[in-house]
C-alpha positions in Angstrom: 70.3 94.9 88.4 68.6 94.6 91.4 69.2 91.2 91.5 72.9 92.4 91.3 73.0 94.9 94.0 71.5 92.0 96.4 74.2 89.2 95.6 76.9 92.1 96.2 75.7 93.9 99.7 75.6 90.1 100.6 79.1 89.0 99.3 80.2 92.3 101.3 78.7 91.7 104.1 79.6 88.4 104.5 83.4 89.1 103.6 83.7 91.9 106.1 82.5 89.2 108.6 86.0 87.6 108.1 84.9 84.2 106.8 86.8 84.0 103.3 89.4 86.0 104.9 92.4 82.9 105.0 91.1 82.5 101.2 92.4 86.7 100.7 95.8 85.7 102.3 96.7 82.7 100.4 95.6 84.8 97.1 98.3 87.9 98.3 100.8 85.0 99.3 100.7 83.5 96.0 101.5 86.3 94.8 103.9 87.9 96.7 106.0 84.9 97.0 106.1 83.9 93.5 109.6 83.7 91.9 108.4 86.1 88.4 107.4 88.8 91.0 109.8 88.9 94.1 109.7 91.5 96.3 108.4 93.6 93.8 106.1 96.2 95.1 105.2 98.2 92.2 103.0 95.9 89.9 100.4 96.4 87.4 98.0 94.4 88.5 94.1 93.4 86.8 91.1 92.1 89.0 89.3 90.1 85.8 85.7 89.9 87.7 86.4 91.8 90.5 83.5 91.8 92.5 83.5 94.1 96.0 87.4 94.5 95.4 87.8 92.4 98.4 90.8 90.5 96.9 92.1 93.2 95.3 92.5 95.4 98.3 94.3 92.6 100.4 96.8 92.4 98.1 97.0 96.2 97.2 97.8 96.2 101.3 101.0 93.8 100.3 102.3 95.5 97.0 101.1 99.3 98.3 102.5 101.0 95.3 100.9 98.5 92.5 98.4 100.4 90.1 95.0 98.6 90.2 92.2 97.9 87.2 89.4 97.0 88.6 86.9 95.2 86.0 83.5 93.3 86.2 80.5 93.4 84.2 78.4 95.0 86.8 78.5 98.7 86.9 77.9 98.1 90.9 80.4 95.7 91.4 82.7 98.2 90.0 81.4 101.3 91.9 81.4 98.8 95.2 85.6 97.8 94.2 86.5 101.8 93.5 85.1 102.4 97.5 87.5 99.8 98.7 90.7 100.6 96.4 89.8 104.4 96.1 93.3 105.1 93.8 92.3 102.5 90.9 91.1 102.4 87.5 87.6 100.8 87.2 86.0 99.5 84.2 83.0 97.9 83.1 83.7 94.7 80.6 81.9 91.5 79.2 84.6 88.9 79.8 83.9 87.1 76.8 84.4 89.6 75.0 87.8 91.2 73.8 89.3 92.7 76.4 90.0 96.5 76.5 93.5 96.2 77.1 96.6 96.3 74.9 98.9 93.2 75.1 101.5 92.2 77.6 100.2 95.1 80.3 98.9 92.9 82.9 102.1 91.8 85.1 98.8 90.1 88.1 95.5 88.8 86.8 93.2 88.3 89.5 90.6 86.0 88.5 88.6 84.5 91.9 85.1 82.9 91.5 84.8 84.8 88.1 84.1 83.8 84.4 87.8 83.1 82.6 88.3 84.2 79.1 91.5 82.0 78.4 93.0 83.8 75.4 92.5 87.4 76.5 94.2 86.7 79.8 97.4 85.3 77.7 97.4 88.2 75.6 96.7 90.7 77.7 99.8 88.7 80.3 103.1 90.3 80.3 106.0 88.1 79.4 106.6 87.6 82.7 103.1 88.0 84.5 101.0 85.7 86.6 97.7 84.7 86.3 96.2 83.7 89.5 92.6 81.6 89.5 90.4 80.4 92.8 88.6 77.9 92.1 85.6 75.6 94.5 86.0 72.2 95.0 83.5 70.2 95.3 83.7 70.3 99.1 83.6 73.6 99.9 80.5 74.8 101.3 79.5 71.2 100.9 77.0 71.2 103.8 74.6 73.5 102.5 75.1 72.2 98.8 73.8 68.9 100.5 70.7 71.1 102.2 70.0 72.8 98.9 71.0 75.9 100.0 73.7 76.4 96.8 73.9 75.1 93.5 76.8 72.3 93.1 80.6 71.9 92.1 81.2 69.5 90.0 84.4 67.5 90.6 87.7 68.2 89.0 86.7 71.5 88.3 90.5 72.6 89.3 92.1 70.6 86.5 89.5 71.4 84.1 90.3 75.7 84.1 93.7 74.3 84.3 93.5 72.5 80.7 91.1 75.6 79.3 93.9 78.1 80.0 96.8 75.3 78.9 95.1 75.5 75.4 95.5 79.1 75.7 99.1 78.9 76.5 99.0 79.1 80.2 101.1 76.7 82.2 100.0 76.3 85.7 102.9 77.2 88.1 101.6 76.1 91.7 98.5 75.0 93.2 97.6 75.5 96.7 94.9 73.7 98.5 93.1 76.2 101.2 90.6 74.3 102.9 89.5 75.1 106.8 85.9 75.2 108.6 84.2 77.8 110.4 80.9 78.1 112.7 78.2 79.7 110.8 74.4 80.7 111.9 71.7 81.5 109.9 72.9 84.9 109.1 76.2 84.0 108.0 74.6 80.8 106.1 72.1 83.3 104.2 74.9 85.6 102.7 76.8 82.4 101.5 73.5 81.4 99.5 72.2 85.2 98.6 76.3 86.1 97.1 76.7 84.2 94.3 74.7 82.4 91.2 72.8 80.2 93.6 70.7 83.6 94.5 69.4 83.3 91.1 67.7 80.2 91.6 65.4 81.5 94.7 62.8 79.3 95.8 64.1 75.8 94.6 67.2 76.2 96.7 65.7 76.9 99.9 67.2 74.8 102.9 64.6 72.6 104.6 64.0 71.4 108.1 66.5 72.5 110.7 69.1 72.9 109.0 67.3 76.7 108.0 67.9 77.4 111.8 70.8 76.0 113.7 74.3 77.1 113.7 76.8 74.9 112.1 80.3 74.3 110.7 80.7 74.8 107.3 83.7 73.8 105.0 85.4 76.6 102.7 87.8 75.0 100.0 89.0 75.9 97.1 92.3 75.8 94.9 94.5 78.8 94.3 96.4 78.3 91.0 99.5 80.2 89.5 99.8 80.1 85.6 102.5 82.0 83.8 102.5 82.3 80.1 104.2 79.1 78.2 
């Protein structure tokens, strides 16, 4: 758990810095301007790994009057998400498992850089609900993937979640490329490898030479894809 508690308090850190923030508004855009969900305000709305609740709160900001589950297998992720969205419901669940939902509840599924259990999301989907999925390319954060600072993304990985959840009966609706660079030091450079499952792998992903130092840019891109029950 400990191990858990790091990766968080350094995806936090580095999300409050502002770096994934463009990522955050293309999520709440692809939501908000979706033709199943309008101008509606009021949604019911699941965040299926959800992490610090950083997505979740940017688009609770947009739909203010949407109710919120909040769900992740780690008791601290959820504890970290119920700081930011303070009015939600928070739950801790195994993905793989059967979800603790009943079906058709979920009008927005939230699913960025999390595990995707195909089938429960289409069950748990209402008639009319959208499933929305960021996924990496294999460029983004490709300069320290090349350093050995993160673990890499295999190509295609886009169309690959897209034909898991098409066996489950979700169509993908849009895709949206969001791809940009930003100047990074060594602080910023550390969150990005101490966040996610690359953290796990400690010493044999340590950056060598001077690339461990010097600030540099550093290329965020990923896809954000719609799916809406077949």
């Amino acid at each position: 758990m400990g191990d858990d508690r790091e990766m968080l308090h350094a995806r936090d850190a580095l999300l409050a810095s502002g770096a994934f923030a463009p990522i955050a508004a293309a999520v709440t855009d692809a939501v908000v301007t979706h033709p199943a969900i309008g101008s509606e305000t009021s949604l019911r709305v699941a965040d299926f790994g959800c992490g610090t609740g950083y997505y979740a709160a940017a688009l609770s900001r947009a739909t203010p009057d949407s109710a919120f589950l909040l769900a992740d297998r780690s008791p601290d992720a959820v504890r970290m998400s119920l700081r930011a969205l303070p009015r939600a419901t928070g739950v801790v669940i195994d993905l793989w498992r059967p979800l603790p939902l009943r079906d058709a509840v979920v009008d927005v599924a939230l699913n960025v850089f999390a595990p995707r259990n195909a089938s429960e999301f289409a069950r748990v989907l209402s008639p009319h609900g959208l499933l929305l999925v960021v996924v990496p390319t294999d460029a983004h954060l490709q300069e320290l993937r090349r350093s050995g600072a993160l673990l890499d993304v295999p190509t295609g990985k886009s169309d690959r979640v897209a034909e898991q959840l098409h066996e489950a009966g979700l169509v993908l609706q849009t895709s949206t490329a969001v791809e940009y660079r930003f100047r990074a030091g060594s602080a910023i450079r550390a969150l990005l490898a101490g966040m996610g499952p690359s953290a796990h792998h400690g010493d044999s992903l340590t950056p060598s030479g001077s690339a461990a130092n010097e600030a540099s840019e550093l290329t965020v891109s990923v896809d954000v894809l719609t799916f809406a029950l077949a």
